[in-house]
C-alpha positions as CSV (number, residue, x, y, z in Angstrom):
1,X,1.0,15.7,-38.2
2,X,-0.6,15.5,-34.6
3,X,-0.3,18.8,-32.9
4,X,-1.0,19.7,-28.7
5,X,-3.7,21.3,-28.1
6,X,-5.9,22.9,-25.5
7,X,-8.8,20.7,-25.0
8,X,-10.3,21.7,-21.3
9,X,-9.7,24.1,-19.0
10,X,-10.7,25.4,-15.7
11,X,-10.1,29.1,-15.5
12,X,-9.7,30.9,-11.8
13,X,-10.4,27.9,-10.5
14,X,-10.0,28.1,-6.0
15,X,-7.8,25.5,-4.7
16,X,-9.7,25.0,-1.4
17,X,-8.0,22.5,0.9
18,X,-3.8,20.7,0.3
19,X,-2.3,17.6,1.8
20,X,1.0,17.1,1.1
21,X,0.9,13.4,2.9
22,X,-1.0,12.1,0.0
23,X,0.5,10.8,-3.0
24,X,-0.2,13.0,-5.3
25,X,-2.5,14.3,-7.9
26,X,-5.5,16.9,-7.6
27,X,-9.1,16.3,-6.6
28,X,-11.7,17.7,-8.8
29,X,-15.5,17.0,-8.3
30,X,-17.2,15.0,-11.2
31,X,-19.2,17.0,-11.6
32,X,-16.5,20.0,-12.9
33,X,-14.9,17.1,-14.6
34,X,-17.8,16.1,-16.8
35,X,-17.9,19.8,-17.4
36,X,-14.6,20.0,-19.0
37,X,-14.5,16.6,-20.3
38,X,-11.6,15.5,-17.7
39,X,-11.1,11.4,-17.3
40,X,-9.9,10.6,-13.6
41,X,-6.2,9.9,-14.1
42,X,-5.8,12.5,-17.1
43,X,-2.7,14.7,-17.0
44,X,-3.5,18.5,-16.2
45,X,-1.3,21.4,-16.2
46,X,-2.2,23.8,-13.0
47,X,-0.7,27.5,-13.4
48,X,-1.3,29.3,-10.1
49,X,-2.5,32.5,-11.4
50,X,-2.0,33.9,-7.4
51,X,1.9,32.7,-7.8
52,X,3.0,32.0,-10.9
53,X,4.1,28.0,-10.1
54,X,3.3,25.6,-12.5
55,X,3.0,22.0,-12.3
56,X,1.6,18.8,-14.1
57,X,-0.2,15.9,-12.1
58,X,-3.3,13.7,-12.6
59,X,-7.1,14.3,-11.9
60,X,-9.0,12.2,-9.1
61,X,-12.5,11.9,-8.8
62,X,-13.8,13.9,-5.8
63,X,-17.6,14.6,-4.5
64,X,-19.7,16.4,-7.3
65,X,-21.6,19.7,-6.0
66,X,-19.0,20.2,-3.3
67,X,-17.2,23.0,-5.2
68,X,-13.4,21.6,-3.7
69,X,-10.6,21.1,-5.3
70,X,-7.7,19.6,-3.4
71,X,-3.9,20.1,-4.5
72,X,-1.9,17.3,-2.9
73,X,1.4,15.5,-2.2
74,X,4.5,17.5,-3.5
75,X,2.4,19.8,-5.3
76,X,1.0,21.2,-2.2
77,X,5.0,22.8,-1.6
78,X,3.8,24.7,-4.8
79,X,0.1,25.9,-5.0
80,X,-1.5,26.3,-1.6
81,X,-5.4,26.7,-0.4
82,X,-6.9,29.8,-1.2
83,X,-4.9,30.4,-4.6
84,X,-6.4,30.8,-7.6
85,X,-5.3,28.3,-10.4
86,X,-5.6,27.5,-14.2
87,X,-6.6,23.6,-14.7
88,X,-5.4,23.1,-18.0
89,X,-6.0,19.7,-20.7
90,X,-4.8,19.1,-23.9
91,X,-4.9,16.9,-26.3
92,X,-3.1,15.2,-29.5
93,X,-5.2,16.2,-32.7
94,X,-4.4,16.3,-36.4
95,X,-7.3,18.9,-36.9
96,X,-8.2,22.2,-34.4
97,X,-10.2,21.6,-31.8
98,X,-12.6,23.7,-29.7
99,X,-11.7,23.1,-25.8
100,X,-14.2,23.5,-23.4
101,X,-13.6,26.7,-21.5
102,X,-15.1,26.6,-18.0
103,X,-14.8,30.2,-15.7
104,X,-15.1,29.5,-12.1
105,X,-16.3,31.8,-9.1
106,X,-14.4,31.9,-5.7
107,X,-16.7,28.3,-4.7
108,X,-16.0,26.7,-8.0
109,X,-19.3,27.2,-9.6
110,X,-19.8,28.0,-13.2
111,X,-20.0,31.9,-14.4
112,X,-19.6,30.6,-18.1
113,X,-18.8,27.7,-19.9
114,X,-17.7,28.2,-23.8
115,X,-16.9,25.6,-26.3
């Protein structure tokens, strides 16, 4: 029996810019996404921890070492610039699996990284 599980996750991640024009999806640097094992186009779950909202959408590519992570098109009405967010990925597994826990600083470097 396959169960969902947590397999990545950004914790206290900062959302740094928004742009509700685009057409969706949030902008994560590669080099956070090799991090946490993310694939561009791979569903996330974002929970602002500042607000509560909660929303799904898909991971693009953005600039590694910039430390920005864009929130954009609808999702922008939800989880704003300057809120702090938990970028969540699961996964379909018949056995447990260890995610890849990443805790972020207020410029989206890494203060730990556990697996």
């Amino acid at each position: 029996m396959f169960r969902e599980v947590l397999k990545s996750k950004l914790h206290r991640a900062m959302i740094t810019g928004s742009d509700v024009d685009y057409e969706g999806s949030i902008e994560i640097p590669t080099d956070l996404m090799a991090a946490a094992d993310l694939w561009p186009g791979e569903k996330v779950l974002v929970a602002s921890i500042t607000t509560g909202a909660r929303l799904e959408t898909y991971v693009l590519p953005g600039a590694p070492g910039t430390g920005h992570i864009l929130i954009n098109g609808g999702a922008a009405h939800l989880i704003k610039a300057g809120e702090r967010v938990a970028i969540m990925c699961f996964a379909l597994s018949e056995t447990p699996v260890v995610s890849q826990n990443l805790l972020l600083d207020e410029k989206n470097n890494i203060v730990r990284q556990s697996r």
